[in-house]
C-alpha positions in Angstrom: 42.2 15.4 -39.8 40.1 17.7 -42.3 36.6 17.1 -43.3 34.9 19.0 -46.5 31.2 19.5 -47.0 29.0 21.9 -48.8 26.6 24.4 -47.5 24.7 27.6 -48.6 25.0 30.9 -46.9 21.8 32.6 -48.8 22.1 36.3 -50.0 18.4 36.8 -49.3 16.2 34.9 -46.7 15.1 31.7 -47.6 11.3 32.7 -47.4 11.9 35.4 -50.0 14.3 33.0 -52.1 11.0 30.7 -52.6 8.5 33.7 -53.7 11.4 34.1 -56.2 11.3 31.2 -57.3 7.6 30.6 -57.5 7.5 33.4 -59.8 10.4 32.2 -62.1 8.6 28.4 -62.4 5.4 30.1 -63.5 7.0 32.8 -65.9 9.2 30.1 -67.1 6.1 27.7 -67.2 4.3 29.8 -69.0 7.0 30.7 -71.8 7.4 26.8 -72.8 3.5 26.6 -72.5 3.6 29.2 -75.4 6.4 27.6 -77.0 8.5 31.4 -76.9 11.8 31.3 -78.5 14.7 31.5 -76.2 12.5 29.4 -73.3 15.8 26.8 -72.6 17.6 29.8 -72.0 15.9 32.1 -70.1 15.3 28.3 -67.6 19.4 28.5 -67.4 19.2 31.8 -66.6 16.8 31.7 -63.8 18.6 28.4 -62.4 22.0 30.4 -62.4 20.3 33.5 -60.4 18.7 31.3 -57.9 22.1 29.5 -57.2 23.9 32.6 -57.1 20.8 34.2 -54.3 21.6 30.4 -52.6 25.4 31.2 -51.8 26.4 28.0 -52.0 30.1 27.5 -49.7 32.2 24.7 -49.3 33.6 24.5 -46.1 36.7 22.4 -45.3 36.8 21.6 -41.2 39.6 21.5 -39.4 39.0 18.7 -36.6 41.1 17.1 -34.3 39.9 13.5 -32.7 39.1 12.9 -29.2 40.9 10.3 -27.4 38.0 7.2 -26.8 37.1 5.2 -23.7 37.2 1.7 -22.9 35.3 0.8 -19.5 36.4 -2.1 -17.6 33.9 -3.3 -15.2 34.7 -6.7 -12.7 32.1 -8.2 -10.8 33.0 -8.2 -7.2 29.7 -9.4 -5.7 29.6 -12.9 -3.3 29.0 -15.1 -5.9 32.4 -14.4 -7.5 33.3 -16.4 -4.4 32.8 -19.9 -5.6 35.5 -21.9 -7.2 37.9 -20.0 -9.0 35.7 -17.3 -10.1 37.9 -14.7 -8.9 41.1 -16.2 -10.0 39.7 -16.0 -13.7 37.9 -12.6 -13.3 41.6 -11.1 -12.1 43.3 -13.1 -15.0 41.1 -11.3 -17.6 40.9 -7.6 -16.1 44.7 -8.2 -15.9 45.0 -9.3 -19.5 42.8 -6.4 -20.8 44.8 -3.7 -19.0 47.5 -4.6 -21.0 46.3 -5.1 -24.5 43.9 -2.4 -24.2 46.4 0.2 -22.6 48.9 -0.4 -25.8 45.8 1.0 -28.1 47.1 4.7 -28.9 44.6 7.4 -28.6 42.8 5.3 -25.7 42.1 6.4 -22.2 41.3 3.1 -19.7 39.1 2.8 -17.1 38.9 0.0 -14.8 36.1 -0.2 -11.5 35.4 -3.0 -9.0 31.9 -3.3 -8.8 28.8 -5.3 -6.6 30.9 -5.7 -3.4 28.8 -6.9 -0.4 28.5 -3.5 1.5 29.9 -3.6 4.6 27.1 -2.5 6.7 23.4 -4.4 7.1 21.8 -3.0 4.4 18.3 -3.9 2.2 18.9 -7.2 -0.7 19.5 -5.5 -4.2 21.5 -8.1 -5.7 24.9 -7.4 -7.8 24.1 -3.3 -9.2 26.7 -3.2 -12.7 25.1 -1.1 -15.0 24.1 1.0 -12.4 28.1 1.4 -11.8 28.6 1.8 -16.0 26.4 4.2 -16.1 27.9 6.2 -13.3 31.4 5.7 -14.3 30.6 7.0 -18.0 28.4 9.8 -16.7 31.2 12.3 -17.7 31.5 10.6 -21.0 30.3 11.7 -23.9 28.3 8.6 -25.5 30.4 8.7 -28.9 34.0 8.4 -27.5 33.2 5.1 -25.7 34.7 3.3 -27.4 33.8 -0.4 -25.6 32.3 -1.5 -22.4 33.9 -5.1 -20.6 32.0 -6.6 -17.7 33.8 -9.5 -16.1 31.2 -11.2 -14.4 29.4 -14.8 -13.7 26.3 -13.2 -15.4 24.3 -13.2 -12.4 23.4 -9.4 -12.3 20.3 -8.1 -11.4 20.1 -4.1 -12.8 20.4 -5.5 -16.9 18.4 -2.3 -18.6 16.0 -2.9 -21.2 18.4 -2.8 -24.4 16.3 0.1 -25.9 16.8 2.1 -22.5 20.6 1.4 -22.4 22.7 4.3 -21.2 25.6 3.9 -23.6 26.3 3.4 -27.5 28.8 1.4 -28.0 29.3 -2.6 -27.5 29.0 -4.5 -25.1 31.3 -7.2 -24.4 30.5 -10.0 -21.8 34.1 -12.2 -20.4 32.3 -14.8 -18.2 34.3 -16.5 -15.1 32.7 -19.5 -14.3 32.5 -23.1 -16.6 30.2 -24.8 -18.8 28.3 -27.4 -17.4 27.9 -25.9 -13.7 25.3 -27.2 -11.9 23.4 -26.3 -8.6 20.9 -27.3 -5.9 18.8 -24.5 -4.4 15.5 -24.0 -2.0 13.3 -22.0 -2.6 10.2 -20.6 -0.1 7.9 -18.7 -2.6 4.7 -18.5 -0.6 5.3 -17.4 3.0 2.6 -15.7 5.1 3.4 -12.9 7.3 0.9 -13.7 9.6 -0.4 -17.0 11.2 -3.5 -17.5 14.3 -1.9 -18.9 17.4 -3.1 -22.3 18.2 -3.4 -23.2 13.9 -1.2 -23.6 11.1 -0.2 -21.9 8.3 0.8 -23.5 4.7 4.0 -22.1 3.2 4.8 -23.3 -0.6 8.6 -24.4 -0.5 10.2 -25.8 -4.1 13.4 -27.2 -4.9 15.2 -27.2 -7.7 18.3 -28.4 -9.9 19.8 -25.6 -11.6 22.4 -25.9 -14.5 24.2 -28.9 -15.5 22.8 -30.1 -11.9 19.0 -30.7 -13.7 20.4 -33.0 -16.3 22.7 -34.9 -13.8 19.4 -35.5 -11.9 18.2 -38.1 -14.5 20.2 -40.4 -12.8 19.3 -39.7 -9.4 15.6 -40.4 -7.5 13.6 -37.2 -8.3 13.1 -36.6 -4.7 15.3 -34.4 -1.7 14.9 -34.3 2.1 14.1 -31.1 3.2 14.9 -30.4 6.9 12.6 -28.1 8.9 13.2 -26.2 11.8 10.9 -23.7 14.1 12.4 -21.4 16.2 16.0 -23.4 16.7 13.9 -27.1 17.6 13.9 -30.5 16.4 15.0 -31.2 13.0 12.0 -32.8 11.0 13.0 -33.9 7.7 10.2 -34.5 4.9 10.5 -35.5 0.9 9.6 -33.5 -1.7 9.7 -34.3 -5.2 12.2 -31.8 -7.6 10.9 -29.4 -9.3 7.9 -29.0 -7.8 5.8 -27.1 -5.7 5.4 -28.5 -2.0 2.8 -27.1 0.6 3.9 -27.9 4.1 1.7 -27.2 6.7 3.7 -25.4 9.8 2.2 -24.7 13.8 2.0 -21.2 15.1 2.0 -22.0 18.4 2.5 -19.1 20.5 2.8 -14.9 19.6 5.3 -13.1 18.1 7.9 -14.2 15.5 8.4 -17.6 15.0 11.2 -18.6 12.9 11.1 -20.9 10.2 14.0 -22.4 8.8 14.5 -25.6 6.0 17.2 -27.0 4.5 17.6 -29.3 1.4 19.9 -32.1 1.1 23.1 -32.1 -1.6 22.3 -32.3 -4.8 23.7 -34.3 -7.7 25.6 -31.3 -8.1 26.8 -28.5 -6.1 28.6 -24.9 -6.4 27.6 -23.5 -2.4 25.1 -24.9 -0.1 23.9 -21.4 1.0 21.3 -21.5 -1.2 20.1 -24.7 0.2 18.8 -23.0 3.1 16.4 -20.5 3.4 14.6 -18.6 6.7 11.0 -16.5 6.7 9.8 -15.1 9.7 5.8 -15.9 10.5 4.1 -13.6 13.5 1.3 -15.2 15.6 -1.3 -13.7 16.7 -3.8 -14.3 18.5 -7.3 -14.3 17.2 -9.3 -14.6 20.5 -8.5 -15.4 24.3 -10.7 -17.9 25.4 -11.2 -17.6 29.3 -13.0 -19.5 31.5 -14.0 -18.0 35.1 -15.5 -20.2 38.0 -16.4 -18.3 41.2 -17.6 -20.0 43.6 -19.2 -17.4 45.6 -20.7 -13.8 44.9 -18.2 -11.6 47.1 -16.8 -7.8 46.0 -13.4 -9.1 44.5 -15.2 -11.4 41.6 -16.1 -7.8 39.8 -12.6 -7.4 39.4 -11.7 -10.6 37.3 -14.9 -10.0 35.6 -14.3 -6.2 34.9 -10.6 -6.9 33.6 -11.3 -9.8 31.5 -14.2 -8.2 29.6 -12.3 -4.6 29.5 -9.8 -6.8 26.7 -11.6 -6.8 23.4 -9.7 -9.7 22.8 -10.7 -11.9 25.2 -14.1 -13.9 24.9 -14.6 -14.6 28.7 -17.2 -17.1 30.1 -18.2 -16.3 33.7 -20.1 -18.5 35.9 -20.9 -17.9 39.9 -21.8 -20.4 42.2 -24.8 -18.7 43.9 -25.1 -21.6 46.6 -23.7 -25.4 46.9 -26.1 -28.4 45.6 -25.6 -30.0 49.1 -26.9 -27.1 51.1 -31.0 -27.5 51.4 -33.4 -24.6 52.0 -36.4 -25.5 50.5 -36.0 -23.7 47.5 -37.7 -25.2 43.6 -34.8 -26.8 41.7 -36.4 -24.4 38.8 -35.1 -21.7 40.6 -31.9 -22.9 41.8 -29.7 -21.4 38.8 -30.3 -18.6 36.7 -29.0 -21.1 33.6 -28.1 -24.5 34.0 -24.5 -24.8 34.7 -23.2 -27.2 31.8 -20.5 -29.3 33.5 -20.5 -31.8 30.7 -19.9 -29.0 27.8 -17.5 -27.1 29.7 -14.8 -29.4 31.5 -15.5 -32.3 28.6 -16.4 -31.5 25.4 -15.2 -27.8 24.9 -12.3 -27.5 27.8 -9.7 -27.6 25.2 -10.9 -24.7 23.5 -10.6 -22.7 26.5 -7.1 -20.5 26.4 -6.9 -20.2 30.6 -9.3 -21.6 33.5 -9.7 -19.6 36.3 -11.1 -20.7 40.3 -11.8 -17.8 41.9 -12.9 -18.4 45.3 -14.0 -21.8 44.3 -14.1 -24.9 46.8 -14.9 -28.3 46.2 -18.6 -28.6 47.1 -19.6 -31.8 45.2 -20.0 -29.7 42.3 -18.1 -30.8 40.0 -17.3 -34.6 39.7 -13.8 -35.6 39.9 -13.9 -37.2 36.5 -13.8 -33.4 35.3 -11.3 -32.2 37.5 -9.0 -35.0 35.8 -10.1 -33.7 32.6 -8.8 -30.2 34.2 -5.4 -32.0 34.9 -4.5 -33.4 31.1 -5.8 -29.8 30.3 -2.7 -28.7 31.7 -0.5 -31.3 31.5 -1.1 -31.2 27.8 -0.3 -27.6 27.8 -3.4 -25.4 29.1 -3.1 -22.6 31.9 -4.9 -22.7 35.4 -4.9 -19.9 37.7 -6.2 -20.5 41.5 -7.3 -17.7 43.4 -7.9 -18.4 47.0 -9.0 -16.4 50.3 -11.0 -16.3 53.2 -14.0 -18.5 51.8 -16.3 -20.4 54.3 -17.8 -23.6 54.0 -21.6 -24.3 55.4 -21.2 -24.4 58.8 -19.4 -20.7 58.4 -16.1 -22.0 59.4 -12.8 -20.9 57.1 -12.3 -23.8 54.5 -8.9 -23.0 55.3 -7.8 -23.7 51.2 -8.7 -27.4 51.6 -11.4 -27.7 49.1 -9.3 -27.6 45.5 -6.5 -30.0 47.5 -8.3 -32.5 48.6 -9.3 -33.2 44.7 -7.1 -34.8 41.6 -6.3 -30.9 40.9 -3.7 -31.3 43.5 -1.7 -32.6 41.5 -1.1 -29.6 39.7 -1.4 -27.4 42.1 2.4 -26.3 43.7 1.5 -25.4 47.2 0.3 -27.6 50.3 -2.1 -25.8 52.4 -1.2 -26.1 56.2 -4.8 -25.6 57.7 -3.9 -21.7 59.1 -5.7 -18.5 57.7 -3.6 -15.3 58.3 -5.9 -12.7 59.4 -4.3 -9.7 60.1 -3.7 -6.6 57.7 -0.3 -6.4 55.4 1.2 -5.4 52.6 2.2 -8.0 49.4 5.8 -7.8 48.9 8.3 -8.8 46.1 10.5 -11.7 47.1 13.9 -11.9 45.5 12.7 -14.2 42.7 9.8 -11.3 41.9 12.4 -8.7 41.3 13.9 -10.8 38.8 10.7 -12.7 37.3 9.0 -10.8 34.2 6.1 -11.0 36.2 6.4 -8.7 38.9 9.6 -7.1 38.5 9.2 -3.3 38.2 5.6 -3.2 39.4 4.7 0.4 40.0 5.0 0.9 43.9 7.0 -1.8 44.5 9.7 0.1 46.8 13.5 0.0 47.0 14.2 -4.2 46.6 10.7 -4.9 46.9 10.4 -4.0 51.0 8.3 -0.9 51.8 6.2 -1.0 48.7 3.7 2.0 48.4 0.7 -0.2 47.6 -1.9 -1.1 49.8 -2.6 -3.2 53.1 -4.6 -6.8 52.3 -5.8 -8.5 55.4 -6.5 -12.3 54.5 -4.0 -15.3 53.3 -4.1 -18.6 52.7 -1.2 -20.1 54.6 0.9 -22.5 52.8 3.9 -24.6 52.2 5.6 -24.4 48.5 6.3 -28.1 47.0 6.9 -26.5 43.3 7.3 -23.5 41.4 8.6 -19.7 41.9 7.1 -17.6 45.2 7.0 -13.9 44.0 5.4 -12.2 46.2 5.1 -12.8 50.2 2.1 -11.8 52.6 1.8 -12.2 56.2 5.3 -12.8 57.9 6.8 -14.2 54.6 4.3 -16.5 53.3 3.9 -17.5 49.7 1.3 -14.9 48.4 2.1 -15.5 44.5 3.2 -18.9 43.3 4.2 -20.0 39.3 4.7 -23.3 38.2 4.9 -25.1 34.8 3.1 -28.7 34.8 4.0 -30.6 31.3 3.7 -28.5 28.9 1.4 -26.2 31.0 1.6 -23.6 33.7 0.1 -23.0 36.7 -0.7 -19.7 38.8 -1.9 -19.2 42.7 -2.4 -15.9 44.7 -3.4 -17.1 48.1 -5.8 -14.3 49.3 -9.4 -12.4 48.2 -8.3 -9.1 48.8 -7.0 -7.9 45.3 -10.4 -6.1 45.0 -9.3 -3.9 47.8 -6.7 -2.2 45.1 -9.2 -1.9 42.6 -11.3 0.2 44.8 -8.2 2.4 46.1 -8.2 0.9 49.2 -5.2 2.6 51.6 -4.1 3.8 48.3 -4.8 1.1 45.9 -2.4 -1.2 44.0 -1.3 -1.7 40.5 -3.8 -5.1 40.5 -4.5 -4.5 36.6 -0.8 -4.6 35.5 -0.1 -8.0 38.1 -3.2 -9.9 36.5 -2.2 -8.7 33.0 1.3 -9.9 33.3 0.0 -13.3 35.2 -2.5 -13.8 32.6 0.1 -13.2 29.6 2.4 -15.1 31.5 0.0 -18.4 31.7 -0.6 -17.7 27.7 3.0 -18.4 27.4 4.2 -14.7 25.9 7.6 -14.6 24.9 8.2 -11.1 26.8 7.0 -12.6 29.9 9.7 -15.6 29.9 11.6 -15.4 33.2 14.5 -17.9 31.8 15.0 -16.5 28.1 17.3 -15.9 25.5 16.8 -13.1 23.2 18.5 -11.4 20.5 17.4 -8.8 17.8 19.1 -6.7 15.8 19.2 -2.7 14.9 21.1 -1.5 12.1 24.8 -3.1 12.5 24.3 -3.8 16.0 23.2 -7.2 17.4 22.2 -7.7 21.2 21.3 -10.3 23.3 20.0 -10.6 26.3 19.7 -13.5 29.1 16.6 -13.3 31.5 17.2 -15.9 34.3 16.3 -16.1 38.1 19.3 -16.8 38.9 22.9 -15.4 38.8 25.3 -16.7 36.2 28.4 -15.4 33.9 27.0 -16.9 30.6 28.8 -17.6 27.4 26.6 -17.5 24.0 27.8 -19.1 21.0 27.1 -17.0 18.2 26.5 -18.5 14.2 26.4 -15.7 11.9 25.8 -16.5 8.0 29.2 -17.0 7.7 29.3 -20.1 9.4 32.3 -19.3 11.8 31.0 -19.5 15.5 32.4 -16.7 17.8 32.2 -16.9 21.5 31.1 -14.3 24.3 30.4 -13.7 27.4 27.4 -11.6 28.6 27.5 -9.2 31.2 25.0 -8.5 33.9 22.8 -5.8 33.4 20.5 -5.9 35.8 18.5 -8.4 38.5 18.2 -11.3 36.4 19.5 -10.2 33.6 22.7 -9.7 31.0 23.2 -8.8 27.5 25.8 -7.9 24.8 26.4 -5.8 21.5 28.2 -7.3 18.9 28.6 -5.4 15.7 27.4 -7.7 12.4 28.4 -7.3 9.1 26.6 -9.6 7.2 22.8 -9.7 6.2 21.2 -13.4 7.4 19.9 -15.2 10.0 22.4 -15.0 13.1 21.9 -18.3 15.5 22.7 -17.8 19.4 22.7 -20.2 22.1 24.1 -21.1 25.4 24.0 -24.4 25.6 20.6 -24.9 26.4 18.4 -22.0 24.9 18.4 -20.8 21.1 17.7 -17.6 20.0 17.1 -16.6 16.0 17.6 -12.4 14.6 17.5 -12.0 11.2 19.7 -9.1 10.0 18.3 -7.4 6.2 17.2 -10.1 3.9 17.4 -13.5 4.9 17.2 -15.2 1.6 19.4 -12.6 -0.7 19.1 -12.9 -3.9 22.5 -12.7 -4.7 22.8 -16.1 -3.7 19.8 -17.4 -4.5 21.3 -18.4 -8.4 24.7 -19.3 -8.7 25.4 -20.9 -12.1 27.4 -19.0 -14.6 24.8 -18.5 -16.8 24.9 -15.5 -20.3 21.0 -15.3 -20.2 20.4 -12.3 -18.2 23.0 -10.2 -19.9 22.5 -11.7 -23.7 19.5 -9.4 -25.1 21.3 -6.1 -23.7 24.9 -7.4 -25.4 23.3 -8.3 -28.8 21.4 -4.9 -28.8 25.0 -3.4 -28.4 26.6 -6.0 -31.0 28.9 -7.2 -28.4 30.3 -10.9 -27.8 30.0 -12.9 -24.3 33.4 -15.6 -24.1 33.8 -18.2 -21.3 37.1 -17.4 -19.8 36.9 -19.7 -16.6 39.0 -22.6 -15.8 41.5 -22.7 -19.1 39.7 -21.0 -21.7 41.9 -18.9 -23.9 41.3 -15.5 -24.0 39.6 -13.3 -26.9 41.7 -11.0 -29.3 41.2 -7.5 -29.1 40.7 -5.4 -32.4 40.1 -2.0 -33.0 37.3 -1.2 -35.7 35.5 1.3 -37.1 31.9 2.8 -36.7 29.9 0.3 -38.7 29.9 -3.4 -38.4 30.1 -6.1 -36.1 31.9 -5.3 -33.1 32.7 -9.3 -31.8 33.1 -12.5 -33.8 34.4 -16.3 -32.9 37.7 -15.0 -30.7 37.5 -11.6 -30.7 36.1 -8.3 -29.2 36.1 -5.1 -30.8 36.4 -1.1 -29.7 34.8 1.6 -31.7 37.6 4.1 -32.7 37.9 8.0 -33.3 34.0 8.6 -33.7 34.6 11.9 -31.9 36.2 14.8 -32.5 36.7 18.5 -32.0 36.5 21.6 -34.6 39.8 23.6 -34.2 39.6 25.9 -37.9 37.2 26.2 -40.9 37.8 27.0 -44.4 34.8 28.2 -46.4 35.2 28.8 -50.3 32.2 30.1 -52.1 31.2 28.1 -55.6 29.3 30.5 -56.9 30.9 34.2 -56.3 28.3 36.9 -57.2 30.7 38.1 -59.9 30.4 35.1 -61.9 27.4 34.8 -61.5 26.0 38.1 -62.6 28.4 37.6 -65.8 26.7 34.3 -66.5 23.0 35.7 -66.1 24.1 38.5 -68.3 25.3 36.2 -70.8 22.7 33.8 -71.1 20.2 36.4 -71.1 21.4 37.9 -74.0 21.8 35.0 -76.0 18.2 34.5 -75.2 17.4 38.4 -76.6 19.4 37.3 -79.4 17.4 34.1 -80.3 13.9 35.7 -79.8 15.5 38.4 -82.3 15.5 35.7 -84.9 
């Protein structure tokens, strides 16, 4: 293939070829302005010397073409999943291996590309041009001859089609059908963050999608949505299509909580995976509210006070009992009470408000009327958190109440000990009892010896003696008496340490005691904080790993059933890994929620994106790919189902490159120089023979 053009090779510079020639326009100029014989001729003659300076060449090239590219991309991503998406997409990469490989002076290149990685990784979506652009990086942009992408159009990386990395067209073969239609939900406004104790308001929509939104003319304009927080009852609700719903939703305790929904079928479906969606919201808590009743001034009520208000997140109201109403000494009623002690506001109006009550010390001293304890009762019943603290106290006559005052009131029916009418007096040491090695609690208490027997704490020298009807014993005092006992009542809980002395450990008494780690854990423990859950199932996830673990105070072998995103449950057993506990690793593959239970407990992890985007539209659709293809004056076909397939022509550099049934390929726009030929137009020779002749004919005509 040869290739002729004309150039000059200059005998002088350029700059000094325009003096020259600046001079001969103005000598020239001025001959014709004084009308000099011979003016025509003398122009030819300066024309001719100029060329001759110019050295013009023509230059024949000898160039030999460069074989052109044709890419071949096929969408691999999930969504070529539905129907027989990838039956077509393998049909039509098969079809253009053949007709494109028979093209002569054509190299092929065919890539898989968007393939779910197999690891956990971020959401991206289905990356094509990204792989184009690295598949022609070694290409350059004039021999590609024609780029195919065999895809349902949902990709997510379509360059703006002035920024495109290639020049050549761009040809579109889509795999799905006309008239698809689909159903998806949507959460669009999800808060990260919700106050225990309110709700939050996430903004869900639902919407028909393709062929699906004019099928829904037929159909009520309204789907159940199905909602779901943290693996609980179903609660389905209606929203209208097409719209945007707020749905009020209760954080009611710290940490994640997991929301899921679900929307019914539509009128027309490609995948229900889109029809459900997860967020994750994490409560916290804005303030603790804590109530504090002691019901005498002793050492130990410093210590509640001191730990409560050392929590800048607590709001702690404290109230002492400085001496019972019954007890008469002459005193002014005006000066019985620093403050009036409002009954009324506190264990009426306002007790619901109150996170966690606390008796410390207290003993029923016709103080408060029984009408409030029963308020105190529902409190907890309903969900509140009451912690009894009880000890050596003395009634008026200075004998041991003996833990009969709180009892003998409706609060015993919250309460899960009996007292038997005994105080232990004699010094000891709180130990952990089986249960407390297990329970979240008190297991791994600093000091707490080998199995919770010869703990390095120390001694207490009062307890309560009682008999347990209800709840866990953790700790033991005095010859194996309940020290520390849990309950749950309703939806509430219930705490009790039987003895006064806790203050000893907070002044270092025979060595102290880790008193501000038991009353934190209690405390959080009342407040219902997951960590602190003695019969629990967990799971969360870490890169490509997945573990759960069982808390329980008891020993069992259990099997989980585990529901990844792939909906196909798999089985296993958990192995102990410690007092009350066992776990297991299972590596995941998939990003999405992943649903574990044991029969009786649910746990929820959430491995990368929850709602990908790759599923999140479905329908073959040409919009997102359209503006970049008629940039590159490509052609997008339908080749799903039985759609014939487009010719394939090979064309030149200009002019459409696609028309109704076929694509085209840019050909032989690149080449390489192998020889050139330069023959000079103008030789000097001639050139000085032509000056010299029209020069003297111009002598000869001024001679005239």
């Amino acid at each position: 293939m040869n290739s002729g053009t004309v150039t000059f090779i200059p005998l002088l510079p350029w700059s000094w070829l325009g003096v020259f020639g600046f001079v001969l326009i103005l000598l020239l100029g001025f001959g014709l302005w004084r009308r000099a014989r011979g003016s025509a001729l003398r122009l030819a003659a300066g024309l001719i010397l100029a060329l001759t300076l110019a050295g013009p060449v023509y230059v024949i090239e000898q160039r030999k073409a460069q074989p052109d590219v044709a890419l071949v991309v096929q969408d691999v991503s999930p969504s070529q999943e539905i129907g027989a998406r990838n039956r077509a997409a393998a049909r039509d990469v098969a079809y253009l291996r053949q007709r494109l490989s028979r093209m002569p002076g054509l190299e092929l290149r065919v890539l898989a590309a968007g393939a779910a990685s197999d690891t956990v990784t971020s959401d991206q979506g289905t990356k094509l041009f990204a792989a184009v652009s690295q598949a022609l990086a070694d290409v350059p942009k004039a021999r590609v001859a024609g780029i195919v992408i065999v895809t349902d159009g949902q990709v997510h990386d379509v360059p703006d089609p002035a920024a495109r990395s290639f020049d050549a067209p761009l040809h579109v073969m889509l795999t799905g059908q006309l008239g698809e239609g689909d159903r998806r939900l949507i959460l669009k406004q999800v808060p990260a963050f919700g106050i225990v104790g309110k709700s939050v308001e996430i903004t869900l929509r639902v919407e028909d999608l393709g062929g699906a939104a004019a099928e829904r003319l037929r159909y009520p304009a309204t789907a159940t949505v199905t909602l779901r927080r943290d693996g609980g009852v179903e609660i389905p609700i209606e929203v209208p299509v097409g719209q945007d719903v707020q749905v009020p939703i209760l954080i009611d305790h710290e940490g994640a909580t997991v929301l899921e929904a679900a929307a019914a079928p539509g009128p027309k479906e490609l995948i229900l995976d889109n029809n459900r969606a997860a967020v994750v919201i994490n409560g916290v808590r804005d303030r603790l509210r804590v109530l504090l009743i002691s019901g005498e001034p002793y050492p130990g009520e410093r210590t509640w006070r001191n730990l409560l208000k050392a929590d800048p997140s607590v709001d702690l109201v404290h109230f002492t009992i400085l001496r019972p109403p019954q007890i008469s000494d002459g005193t002014p009623v005006r000066e019985l009470s620093l403050i009036p002690f409002p009954m009324r506001e506190l264990f009426d109006e306002k007790l619901s408000q109150f996170d966690l009550v606390i008796f410390d010390r207290y003993h029923q001293n016709v103080l408060l009327p029984y009408d409030y304890l029963d308020n105190i009762v529902r409190y907890v019943r309903e969900g509140g958190a009451l912690l009894e603290a009880d000890g050596q106290g003395r009634d008026r006559e200075g004998a041991s109440s003996l833990g009969f005052g709180l009892f003998d009131t409706p609060l015993s029916q919250v309460l899960p000990t009996v007292p038997t009418g005994r105080l232990l007096d004699q010094s000891f040491k709180p130990k952990l009892t089986a249960l407390g090695l297990r329970h979240p609690v008190t297991e791994s208490l600093p000091g707490a010896g080998d199995g919770g027997q010869n703990p390095a704490w120390g001694r207490w020298f009062h307890e309560i003696d009682v008999t347990p009807r209800d709840g866990d014993v953790l700790m033991s005092g005095i010859d194996g008496a309940p020290l520390l006992v849990l309950n749950r009542v309703g939806k509430g809980r219930v705490a009790q340490l039987l003895s006064d002395d806790l203050w000893l450990w907070t002044r270092g008494f025979d060595g102290g005691g880790p008193q501000a780690e038991l009353l934190r854990r209690m405390f959080y423990w009342l407040m219902k904080e997951p960590d602190l859950e003695e019969n629990d199932l967990r799971a969360s996830i870490a890169g490509d790993r997945l573990t759960i673990l069982r808390k329980s105070l008891h020993d069992d072998n259990t099997t989980v059933t585990i529901n990844g995103p792939d909906a196909k449950p798999v089985a296993m057993t958990l192995k102990p890994s410690g007092p009350g506990r066992a776990g297991a690793t299972l590596q995941i593959r998939r990003s999405g929620l992943y649903r574990i239970t044991d029969g009786t407990r649910v746990a929820l992890a959430a491995a990368g994106a929850l709602n990908p985007i790759e599923l999140a539209e479905v329908v073959t659709t040409p919009d997102r790919v359209a503006p970049v293809v008629a940039a590159s004056s490509g052609g997008i076909v339908w080749t799903g189902g039985d759609a014939p397939l487009p010719d394939l022509r090979e064309i030149g550099a200009d002019g459409p490159a696609a028309g109704p049934g076929w694509l085209g390929f840019r050909r032989g726009r690149d080449y390489v120089v192998t020889g050139v030929t330069e023959t000079p137009l103008l030789p000097p020779w001639i050139g000085f023979i032509a000056l010299a002749s029209l020069l003297s004919l111009a002598w000869w005509r001024e001679g005239r």
